[in-house]
N, C-alpha and C positions, 0 to 999 in steps of 0.2 A: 692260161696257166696261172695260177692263183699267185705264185712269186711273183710273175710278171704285173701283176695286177697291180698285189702290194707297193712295188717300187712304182709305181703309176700314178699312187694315190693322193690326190689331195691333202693338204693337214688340215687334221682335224680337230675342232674347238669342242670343249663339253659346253656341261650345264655349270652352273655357279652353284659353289659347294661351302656351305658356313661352319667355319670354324670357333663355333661358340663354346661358353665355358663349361656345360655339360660334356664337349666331344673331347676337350682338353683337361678335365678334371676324369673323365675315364682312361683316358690315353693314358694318364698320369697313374693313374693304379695299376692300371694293367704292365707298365712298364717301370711301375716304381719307382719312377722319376717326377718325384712331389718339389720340385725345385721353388723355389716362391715366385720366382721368375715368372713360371707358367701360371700359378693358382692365387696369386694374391697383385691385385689391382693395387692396390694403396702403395703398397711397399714396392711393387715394381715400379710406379711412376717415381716414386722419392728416391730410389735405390740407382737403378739405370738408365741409361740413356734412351731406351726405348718407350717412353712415355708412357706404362702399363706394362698389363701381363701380354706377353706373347705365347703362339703357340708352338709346340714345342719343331724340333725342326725334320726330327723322323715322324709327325704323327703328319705335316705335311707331306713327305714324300711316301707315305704309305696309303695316301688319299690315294697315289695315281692307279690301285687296285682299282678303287668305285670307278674312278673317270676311264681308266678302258676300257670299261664294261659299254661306256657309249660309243666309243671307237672303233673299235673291236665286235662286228656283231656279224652275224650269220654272215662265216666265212664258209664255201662250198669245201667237203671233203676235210675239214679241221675237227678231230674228235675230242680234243683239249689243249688245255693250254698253261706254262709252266713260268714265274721267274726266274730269271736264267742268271739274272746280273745287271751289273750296272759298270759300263767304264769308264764312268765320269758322272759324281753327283756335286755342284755348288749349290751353297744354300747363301744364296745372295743377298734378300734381305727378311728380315722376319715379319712376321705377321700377328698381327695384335688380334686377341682374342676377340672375337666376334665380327671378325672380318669375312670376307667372300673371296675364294680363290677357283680358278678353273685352269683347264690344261690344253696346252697345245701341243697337239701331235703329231711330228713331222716323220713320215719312215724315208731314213738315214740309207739301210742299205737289208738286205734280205741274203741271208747264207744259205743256200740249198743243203740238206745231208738224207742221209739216207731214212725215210719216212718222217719227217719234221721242217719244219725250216726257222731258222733262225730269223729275228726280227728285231733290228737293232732302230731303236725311236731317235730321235731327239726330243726331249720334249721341256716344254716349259709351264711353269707353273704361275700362271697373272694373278694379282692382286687386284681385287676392283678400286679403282680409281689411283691408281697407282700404276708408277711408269716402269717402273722395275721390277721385275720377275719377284716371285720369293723362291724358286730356286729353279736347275739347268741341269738336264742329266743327260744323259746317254744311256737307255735302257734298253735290255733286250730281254726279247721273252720267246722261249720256245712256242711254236703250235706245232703240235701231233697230228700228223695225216693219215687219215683214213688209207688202210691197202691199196683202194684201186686209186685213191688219191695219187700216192708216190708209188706206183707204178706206170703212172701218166709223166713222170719226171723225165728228160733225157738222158 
């Protein structure tokens, strides 16, 4: 049974994902959030404490779209798949623009419901060369089951 499965599985680590200042100056449009913080080197090393521009701290946590896509792969009987939520997102330390981040995928717990199941992560976001996460969530994401999928349910 594929719940059972889920709660079985290994955690799982992506690929290294760079956050350079092309990905961070479009984040920035797209969201409007031109802070100098994000887009200006100079002025963020003399300004804050963070020795440069960092990236911004939702364009991290909306990377974990791309990295489930390595995690999350041909599930039996799973016709899609939704963000459902998060019950818990820390954004621990930041990340300086042109850094490497990847993701660790721990499933936390699985809610069965009637044709879907609930898939709550833990997951963590690493910094290359860095011991401390840049951020710590608890994310769940619906998957859609196919008919005869969740009519195999108990």
């Amino acid at each position: 049974m594929l719940a059972d499965d889920l709660r079985g599985r290994a955690p799982a680590t992506t690929d290294w994902f760079t956050l350079d200042a092309a990905k961070v100056k479009a984040f920035a449009d797209a969201t409007e959030d031109w802070q100098f913080i994000h887009l200006d080197e100079d002025r963020a090393a003399a300004e804050t404490p963070f020795g440069g521009a960092i990236a911004h701290g939702f364009l991290t946590l909306s990377m974990l779209s791309a990295m489930s896509y390595q995690v999350v792969t041909d599930l039996p009987g799973v016709t899609s798949s939704v963000n459902y939520g998060f019950d818990r997102i820390r954004f621990v330390s930041p990340v300086r623009v042109g850094s490497r981040v990847r993701g660790v995928f721990t499933v936390a717990s699985v809610d069965e419901r009637e044709g879907a199941l609930d898939v709550h992560w833990d997951v963590e976001v690493q910094i290359e060369g860095q011991g401390r996460p840049a951020l710590a969530a608890n994310w769940i994401t619906r998957f859609f089951l196919a008919e005869d999928a969740a009519a195999q349910r108990p």
